[in-house]
N, C-alpha and C positions, 0 to 999 in steps of 0.2 A: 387313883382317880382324882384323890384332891390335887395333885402334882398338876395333874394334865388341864384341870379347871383353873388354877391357879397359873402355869402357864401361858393358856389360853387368854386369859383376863390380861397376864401384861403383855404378852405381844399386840394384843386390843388396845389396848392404854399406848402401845410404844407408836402401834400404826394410824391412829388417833389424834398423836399429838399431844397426849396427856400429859401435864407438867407435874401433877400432884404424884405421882410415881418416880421423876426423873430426882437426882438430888441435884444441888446450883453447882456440882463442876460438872455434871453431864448438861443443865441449862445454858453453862457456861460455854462449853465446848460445839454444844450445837447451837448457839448463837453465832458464834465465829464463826461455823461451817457455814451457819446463813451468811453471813459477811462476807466471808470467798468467794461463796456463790456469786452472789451478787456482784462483788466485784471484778470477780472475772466474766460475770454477762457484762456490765459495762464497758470493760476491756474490748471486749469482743463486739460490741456496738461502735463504740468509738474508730475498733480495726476496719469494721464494714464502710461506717462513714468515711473512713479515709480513701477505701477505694472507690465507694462510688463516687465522693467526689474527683479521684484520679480519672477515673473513666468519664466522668462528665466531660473532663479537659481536655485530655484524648479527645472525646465524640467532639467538640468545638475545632479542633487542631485540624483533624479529618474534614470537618466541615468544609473549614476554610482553605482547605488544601485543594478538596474537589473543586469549589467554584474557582478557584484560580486553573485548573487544568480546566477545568469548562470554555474559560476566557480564552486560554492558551488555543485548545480547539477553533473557535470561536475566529479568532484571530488566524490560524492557519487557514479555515477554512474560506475566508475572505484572502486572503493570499493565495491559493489554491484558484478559485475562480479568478482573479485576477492574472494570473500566471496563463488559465486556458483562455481567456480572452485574448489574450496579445499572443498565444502559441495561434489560434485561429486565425486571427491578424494575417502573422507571416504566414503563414499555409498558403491564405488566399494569395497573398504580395509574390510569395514562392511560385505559386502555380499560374499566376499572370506573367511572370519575368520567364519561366520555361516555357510557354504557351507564343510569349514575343520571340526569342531566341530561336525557336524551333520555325519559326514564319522567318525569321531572319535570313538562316540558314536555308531553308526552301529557297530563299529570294535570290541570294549570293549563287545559289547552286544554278538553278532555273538561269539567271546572269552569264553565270561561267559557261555551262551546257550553250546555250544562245551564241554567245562568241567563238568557239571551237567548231572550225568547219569539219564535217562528216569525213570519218578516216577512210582513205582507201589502199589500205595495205594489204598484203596478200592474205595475213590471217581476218581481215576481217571479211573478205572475197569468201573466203572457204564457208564464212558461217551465216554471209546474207549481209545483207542493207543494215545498217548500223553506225553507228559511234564508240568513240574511245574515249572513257571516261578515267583521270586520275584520281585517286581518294584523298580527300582534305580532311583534316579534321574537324570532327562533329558532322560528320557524312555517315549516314547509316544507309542501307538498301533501300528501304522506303523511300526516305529520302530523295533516293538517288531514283527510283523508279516514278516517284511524282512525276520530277521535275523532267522526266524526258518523255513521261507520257505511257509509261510502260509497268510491269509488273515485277514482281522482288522474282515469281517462279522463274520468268523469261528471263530476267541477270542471271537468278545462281543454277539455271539450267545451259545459257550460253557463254557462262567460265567456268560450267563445272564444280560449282560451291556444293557441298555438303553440309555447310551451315550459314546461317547468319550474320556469320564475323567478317571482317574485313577490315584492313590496316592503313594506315597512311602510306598516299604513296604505292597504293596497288594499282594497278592498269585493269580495268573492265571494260569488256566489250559489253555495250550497249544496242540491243537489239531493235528495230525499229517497227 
């Protein structure tokens, strides 16, 4: 029992902190063990600081990276509308210049039709009062149905068309 009291007392004294039980190379040795301590928390403070000031620099680097692709943006995107402004431009200048072309060609056609007297050849006997029409180019059916007064069905039902197409240089009888 007196073991265990005795025991008991210096574990108490050793987890205490008590020096009057330690002798000076056990106050010795655990002073040094403070000093390691310690200086390897410093170590370890000093490691911290060095990252977070890395990371600081990084988070600055980043910073300054974004607002530059900001600008970059920024700058695209005033190019960008720049760019649909003058594609609108032409669109419109496009669609004025096809819209004249297309009057043109009506005009020249309407022209040629006018000048060319009414065919009377045997095939055009078989199929009724009409004209003979050559295809020029930029002559579409419409076109060519405007400008005689007549309809694209009445063309490609009095030659027979099946479709819409027709080539330079085809002969159409024109129905009147």
């Amino acid at each position: 029992m007196k073991y265990r009291i005795l025991l008991s007392l210096s574990s108490i004294a050793l987890l205490s902190g008590c020096e009057t039980l330690q002798t000076p190379q056990q106050r010795q040795q655990e002073a040094a063990r403070r000093q390691a301590a310690q200086r390897q928390q410093e170590e370890q403070v000093y490691r911290v600081r060095g990252q977070v000031e890395s990371v600081e620099m990084e988070n600055a680097r980043l910073l300054q990276e974004v607002q530059s692709l900001r600008n970059n943006v920024n700058s695209l995107n005033s190019q960008v509308a720049q760019l649909n402004s003058k594609m609108n431009t032409l669109d419109a200048r496009q669609k004025k210049e096809m819209a004249n072309l297309i009057k043109e060609v009506e005009r020249l056609l309407k022209k040629t039709v006018a000048s060319r007297p009414a065919s009377s050849g045997t095939s055009s006997a078989n199929r009724g009062p009409g004209r003979e029409h050559v295809v020029e180019g930029g002559h579409t059916l419409s076109a060519i149905a405007q400008a005689y007064g007549t309809t694209v069905k009445a063309i490609k039902s009095a030659n027979n068309l099946k479709s819409d197409s027709i080539y330079v240089g085809q002969k159409l009888f024109i129905p009147e």
